[in-house]
N, C-alpha and C positions, 0 to 999 in steps of 0.2 A: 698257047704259051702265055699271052697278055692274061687272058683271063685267071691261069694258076700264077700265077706274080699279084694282080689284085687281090683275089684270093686271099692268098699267104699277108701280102701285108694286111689284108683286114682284118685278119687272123691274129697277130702279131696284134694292131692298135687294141681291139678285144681284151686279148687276153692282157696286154699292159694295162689295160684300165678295170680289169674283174681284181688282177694283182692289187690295183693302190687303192682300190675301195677296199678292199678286205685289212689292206695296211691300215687304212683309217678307222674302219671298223673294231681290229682290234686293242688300237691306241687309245679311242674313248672307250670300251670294256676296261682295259687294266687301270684308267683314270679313277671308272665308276667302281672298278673292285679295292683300288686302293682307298680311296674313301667309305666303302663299307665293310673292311676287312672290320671280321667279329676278335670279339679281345679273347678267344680261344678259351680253353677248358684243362684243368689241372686233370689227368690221368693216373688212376691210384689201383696197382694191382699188389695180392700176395704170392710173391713166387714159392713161399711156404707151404701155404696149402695146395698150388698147382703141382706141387713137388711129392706129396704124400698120394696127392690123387694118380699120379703117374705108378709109385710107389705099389699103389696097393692094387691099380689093374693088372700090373708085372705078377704080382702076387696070386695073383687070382688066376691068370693064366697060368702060372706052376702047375696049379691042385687039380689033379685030376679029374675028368668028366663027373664022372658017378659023384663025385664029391664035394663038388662046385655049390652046391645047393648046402650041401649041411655047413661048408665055409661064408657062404653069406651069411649066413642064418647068425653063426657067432660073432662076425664083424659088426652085425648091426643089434647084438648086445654087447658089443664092449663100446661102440661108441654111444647107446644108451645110459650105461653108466658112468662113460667121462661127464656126460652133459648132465647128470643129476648129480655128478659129486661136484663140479662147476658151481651148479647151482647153490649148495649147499654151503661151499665154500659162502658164494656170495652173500647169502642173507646172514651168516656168523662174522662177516666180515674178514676172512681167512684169505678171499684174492690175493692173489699175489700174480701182478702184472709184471712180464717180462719187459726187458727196455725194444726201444726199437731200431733196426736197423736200416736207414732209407738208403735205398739205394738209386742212385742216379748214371744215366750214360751218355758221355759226348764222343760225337764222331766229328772228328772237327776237321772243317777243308782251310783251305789255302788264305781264306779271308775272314774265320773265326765267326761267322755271323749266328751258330751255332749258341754263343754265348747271349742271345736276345731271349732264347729259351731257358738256359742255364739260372739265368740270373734269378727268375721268376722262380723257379723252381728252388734254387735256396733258400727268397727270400720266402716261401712257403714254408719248408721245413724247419726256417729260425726261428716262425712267431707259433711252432708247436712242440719245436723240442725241449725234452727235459734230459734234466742229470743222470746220465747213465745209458744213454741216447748214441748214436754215430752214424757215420756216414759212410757208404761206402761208393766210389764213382769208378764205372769202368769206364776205361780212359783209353781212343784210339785217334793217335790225329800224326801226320806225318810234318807237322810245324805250318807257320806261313807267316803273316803279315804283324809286325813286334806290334804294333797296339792293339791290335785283338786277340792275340792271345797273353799281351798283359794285363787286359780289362778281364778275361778268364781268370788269370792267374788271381786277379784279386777276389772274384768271386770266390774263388776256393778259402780264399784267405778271411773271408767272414766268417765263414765255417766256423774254424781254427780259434780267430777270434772272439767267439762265442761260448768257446771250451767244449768244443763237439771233438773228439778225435775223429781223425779222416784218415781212409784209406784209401788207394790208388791202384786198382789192378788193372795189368797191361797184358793182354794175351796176343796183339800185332805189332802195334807199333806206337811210341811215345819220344819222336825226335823231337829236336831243338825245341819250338813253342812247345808242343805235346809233351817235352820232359819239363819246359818252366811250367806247366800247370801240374804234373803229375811231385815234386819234389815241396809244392807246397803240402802235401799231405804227411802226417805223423809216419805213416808206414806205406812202403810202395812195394806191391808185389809184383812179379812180372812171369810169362811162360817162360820155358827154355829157351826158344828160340825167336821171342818177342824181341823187337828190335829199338834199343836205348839210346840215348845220349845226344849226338849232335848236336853237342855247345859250343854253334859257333852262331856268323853271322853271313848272308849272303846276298849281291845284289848283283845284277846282269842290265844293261840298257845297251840294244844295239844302238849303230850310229851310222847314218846314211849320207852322211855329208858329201863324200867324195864321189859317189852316186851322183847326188846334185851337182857340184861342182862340175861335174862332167857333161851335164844334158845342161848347163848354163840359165839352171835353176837358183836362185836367189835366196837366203831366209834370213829375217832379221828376227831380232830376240833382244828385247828391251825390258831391263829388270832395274828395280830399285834396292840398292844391299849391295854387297859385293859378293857373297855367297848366296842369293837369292838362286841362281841356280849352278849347278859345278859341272854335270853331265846332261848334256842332249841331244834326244834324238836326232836333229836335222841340223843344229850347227855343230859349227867346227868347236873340236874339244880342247880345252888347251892344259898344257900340263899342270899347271896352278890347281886349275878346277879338278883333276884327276887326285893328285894329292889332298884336297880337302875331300871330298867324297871319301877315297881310304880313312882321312883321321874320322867319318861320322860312324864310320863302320867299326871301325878300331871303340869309339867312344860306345857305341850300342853295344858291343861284345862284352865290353869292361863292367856293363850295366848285368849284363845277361850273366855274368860270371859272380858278381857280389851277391846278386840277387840269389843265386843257386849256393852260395859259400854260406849266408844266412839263414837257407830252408835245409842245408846239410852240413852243419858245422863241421864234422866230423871227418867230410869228402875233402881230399887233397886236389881240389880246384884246378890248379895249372897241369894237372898231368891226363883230368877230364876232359877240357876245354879248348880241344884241337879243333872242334867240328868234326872227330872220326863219330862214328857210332856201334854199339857193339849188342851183341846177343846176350841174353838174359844171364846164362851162366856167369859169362864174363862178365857182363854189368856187376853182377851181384860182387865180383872178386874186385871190381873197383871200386866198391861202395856206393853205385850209383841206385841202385835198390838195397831192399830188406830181405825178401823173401821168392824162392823159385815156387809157384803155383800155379795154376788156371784158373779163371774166375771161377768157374763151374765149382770145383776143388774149395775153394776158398769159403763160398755161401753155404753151400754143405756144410761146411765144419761151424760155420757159423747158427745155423739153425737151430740146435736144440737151446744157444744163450738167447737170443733176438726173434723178434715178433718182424720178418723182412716186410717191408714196403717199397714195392717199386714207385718210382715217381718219374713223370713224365708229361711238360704243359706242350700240347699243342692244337694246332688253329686249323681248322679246316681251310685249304687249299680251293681257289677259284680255277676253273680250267685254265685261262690265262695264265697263271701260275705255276700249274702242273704242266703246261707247257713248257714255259720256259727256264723252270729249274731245270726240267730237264734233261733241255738241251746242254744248259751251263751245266750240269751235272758233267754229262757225255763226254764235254771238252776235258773239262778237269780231271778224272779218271782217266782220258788219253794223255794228257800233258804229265800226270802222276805216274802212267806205265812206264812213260819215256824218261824222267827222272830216274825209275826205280831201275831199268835196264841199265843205265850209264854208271848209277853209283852204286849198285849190292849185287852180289851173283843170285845165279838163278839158282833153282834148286828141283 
């Protein structure tokens, strides 16, 4: 019995100290990863041509066996003579270049950090676009933290500013921040059943005071200001501080509501601006969108005017990192289930 008791605790110090080497181990990697993270690479596909090429193996599949053979055969003289009537255009000078349509896509969480990629990626398509040029962003983010998805919002607003029209297709979801980035665009399309609106504002902070107060736990809180802090966690809350927290909320709504009156003039504001959120049909009968589509739908019909370019900058990932997005990934998809069960029915 003595002997399995020493054992076990040897066991136990072991493995506590295999644990905090490995804890140190991996603090100095993500130290060393973050000083050598590479400044990443712009990603440029044609969903155009991926589109034709789907296009014509469907195609090809139709035509029956025996016949497969005399259908290549013409495919690959008709696209023979695109490419010498191209050419000929060319040297007469007859080109005639389609505009292009970049398209770009944010999936944006809870803390908008989404927008470090974003940004890059506009500020690529500004120092190349020309007149006749646009943008199209497929847009899904369930809202989250007001300066990141205002610092989004502004990104879009370069766009615009540059005289690019933008469009905004929503095929899940574009609440609260996800609608202030989606309404800076010209026109916003959305699916049926893509989920709109939520122009309000929201803040939760539990409080443990009485907790403490009870196990004869102490906390002091010492601030310069008189609103330096209004609500917290571990003191006691007082009603003063409770009424100013509502007026910042009140004040951020009042922001969130101009802000969206300005990107839709047209929208009758006060009767949006509940924080409910509605389905694409009924978006559109409030005027919170333009158009009922699906992105797929949408670049389709766009294809035969634009030359599509997806665009897309990203940075290759250190294992440390793909660790532990991951995990924070994990959380935030549980914490998003559990919002999404409490506020929308299931279906």
């Amino acid at each position: 019995m003595g002997f399995t008791a020493e054992y076990g605790l040897f066991l136990a110090k072991s493995v506590t100290l295999v644990v905090a080497i490995l804890a140190v181990i991996i603090f100095i990697v993500m130290q060393r990863s973050k000083a050598k993270q590479s400044p990443g690479e712009l990603m440029i596909r044609e969903p155009g041509q991926e589109y034709e090429q789907l296009q014509q193996r469907l195609q090809e599949a139709l035509v029956l066996p025996a016949e497969q053979k005399q259908w290549r055969k013409a495919q690959k003289q008709i696209e023979k003579a695109r490419i010498k009537e191209e050419k000929e255009k060319a040297k007469s000078g007859q080109t005639i270049t389609k505009p292009v349509l970049f398209l770009l896509s944010f999936k944006g969480s809870m803390d908008a950090h989404e927008v470090e990629t974003l940004r890059k990626e506009v500020s690529a398509i500004l120092s190349v676009a020309k007149t006749g040029d646009e943008v199209l962003l497929k847009l899904e983010s369930p809202g989250g933290v007001v300066h990141g998805y205002g610092l989004a919002a502004s990104q879009l607003q370069r766009i615009r500013d540059q005289g690019l029209r933008l469009t905004a297709v929503i095929d899940k979801v574009a609440a609260s921040g996800g609608y202030m980035m989606a309404c800076v665009a010209n026109h916003i399309v959305a699916a049926p059943f893509s989920i709109i609106g939520s122009i309000g504002v929201v803040a939760q902070i539990p409080n443990i005071h009485r907790l403490l107060k009870k196990n004869d736990i102490d906390v002091e809180l010492h601030t310069a200001g008189q609103y330096k802090r209004t609500l917290t966690l571990l003191g006691e809350n007082s009603e003063e501080g409770r009424e100013k927290f509502r007026q910042d909320l009140d004040e951020t709504h009042q922001l969130f509501k101009s802000f969206v009156a300005e990107m839709r003039p047209s929208l009758d504001i006060e009767s949006v601006a509940t924080g409910e959120h509605w389905y694409g049909k009924q978006a559109l009968e409030k005027g919170l969108i333009d158009e009922i589509a699906t992105s797929d739908a949408f670049i389709i019909e766009k294809m035969p005017q634009f030359r599509l370019l997806s665009i897309s900058y990203t940075r290759r990932k250190t294992v440390v990192e793909r660790f532990t997005q991951s995990g924070a990934s994990a959380v935030e998809s549980a914490m998003t289930r559990l919002w999404q069960r409490g506020q929308k029915p299931l279906l």
